[in-house]
C-alpha positions in Angstrom: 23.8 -1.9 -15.2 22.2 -4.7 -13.7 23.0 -4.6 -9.7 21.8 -8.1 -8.8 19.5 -10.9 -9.7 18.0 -13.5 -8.0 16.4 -16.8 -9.1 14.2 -19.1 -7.4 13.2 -22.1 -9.2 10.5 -24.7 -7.6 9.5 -28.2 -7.9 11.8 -28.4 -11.1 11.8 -25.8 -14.3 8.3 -25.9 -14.4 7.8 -22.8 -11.9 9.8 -19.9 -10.9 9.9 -16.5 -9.6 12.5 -14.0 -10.7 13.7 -11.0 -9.0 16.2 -8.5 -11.0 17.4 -5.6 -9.2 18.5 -2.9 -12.0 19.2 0.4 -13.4 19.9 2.8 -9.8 19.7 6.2 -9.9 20.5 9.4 -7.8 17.9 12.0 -7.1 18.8 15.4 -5.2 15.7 17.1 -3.3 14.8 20.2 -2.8 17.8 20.3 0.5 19.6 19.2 -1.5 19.9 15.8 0.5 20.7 12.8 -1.9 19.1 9.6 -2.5 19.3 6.5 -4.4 16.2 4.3 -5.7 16.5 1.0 -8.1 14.3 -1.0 -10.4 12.7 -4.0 -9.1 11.5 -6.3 -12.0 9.8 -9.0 -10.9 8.4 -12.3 -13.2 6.9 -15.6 -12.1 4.4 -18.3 -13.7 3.6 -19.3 -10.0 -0.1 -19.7 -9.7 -0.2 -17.6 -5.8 0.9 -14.5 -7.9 -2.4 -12.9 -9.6 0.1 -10.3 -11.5 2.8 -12.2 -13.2 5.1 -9.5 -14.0 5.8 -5.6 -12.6 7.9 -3.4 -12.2 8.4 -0.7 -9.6 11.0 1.9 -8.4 12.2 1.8 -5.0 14.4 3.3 -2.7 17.7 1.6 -0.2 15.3 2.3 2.4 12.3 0.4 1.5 15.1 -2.5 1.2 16.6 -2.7 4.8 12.8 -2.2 6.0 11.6 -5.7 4.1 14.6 -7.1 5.4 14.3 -6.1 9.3 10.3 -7.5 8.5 11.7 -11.0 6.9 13.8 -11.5 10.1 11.3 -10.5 12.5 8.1 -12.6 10.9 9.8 -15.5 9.4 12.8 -15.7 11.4 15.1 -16.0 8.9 18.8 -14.6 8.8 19.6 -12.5 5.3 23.5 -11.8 5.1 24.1 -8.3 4.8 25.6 -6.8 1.6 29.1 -7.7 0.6 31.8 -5.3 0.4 34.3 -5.2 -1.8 37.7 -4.5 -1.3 
C-alpha cells in the first residue's frame, strides 16, 4: 500500500529527486503502547546527493518533527494532512 509519493523534477527531465512514502506498519511495545513507522524510499540522479538511493524506516514522529524544522529554518508553510470524509 503505497501512502504517498512525491516528485520533484528540476531544470527539465534531466534531474530529479523522488520521495515514496510506503508500506506502514504497527508495532506494540512492551506497555503495550502502539506505534506506527513507514518506509521512506528515496531516489535522485542530482549531483548534491553522494547516495543516490536509500531506504529507511521511520516513525509519525520523526515526520511532524522535520516539518516543525522546515517551517522554522526555511520559512516555508507545509499544509497539514488531509482528511477524509
Amino acid at each position: 500500500m503505497q501512502v504517498c509519493k512525491f516528485l520533484w523534477y528540476y531544470f527539465g527531465l534531466a534531474n530529479f529527486l523522488e520521495i515514496d512514502v510506503c508500506k506502514p506498519f504497527t508495532h506494540t511495545d512492551e506497555h503495550g503502547k502502539r506505534f506506527t513507522d513507514y518506509e521512506i524510499h528515496m531516489r535522485t540522479n542530482l549531483p548534491v546527493f553522494a547516495i543516490k538511493e536509500f531506504t529507511v524506516r521511520r516513525r509519525y514522529s520523526d515526520f511532524v518533527w522535520l516539518r516543525k524544522e522546515i517551517e522554522r529554518t526555511v520559512k516555508i508553510y507545509i499544509p497539514g494532512e488531509r482528511k477524509i470524509l
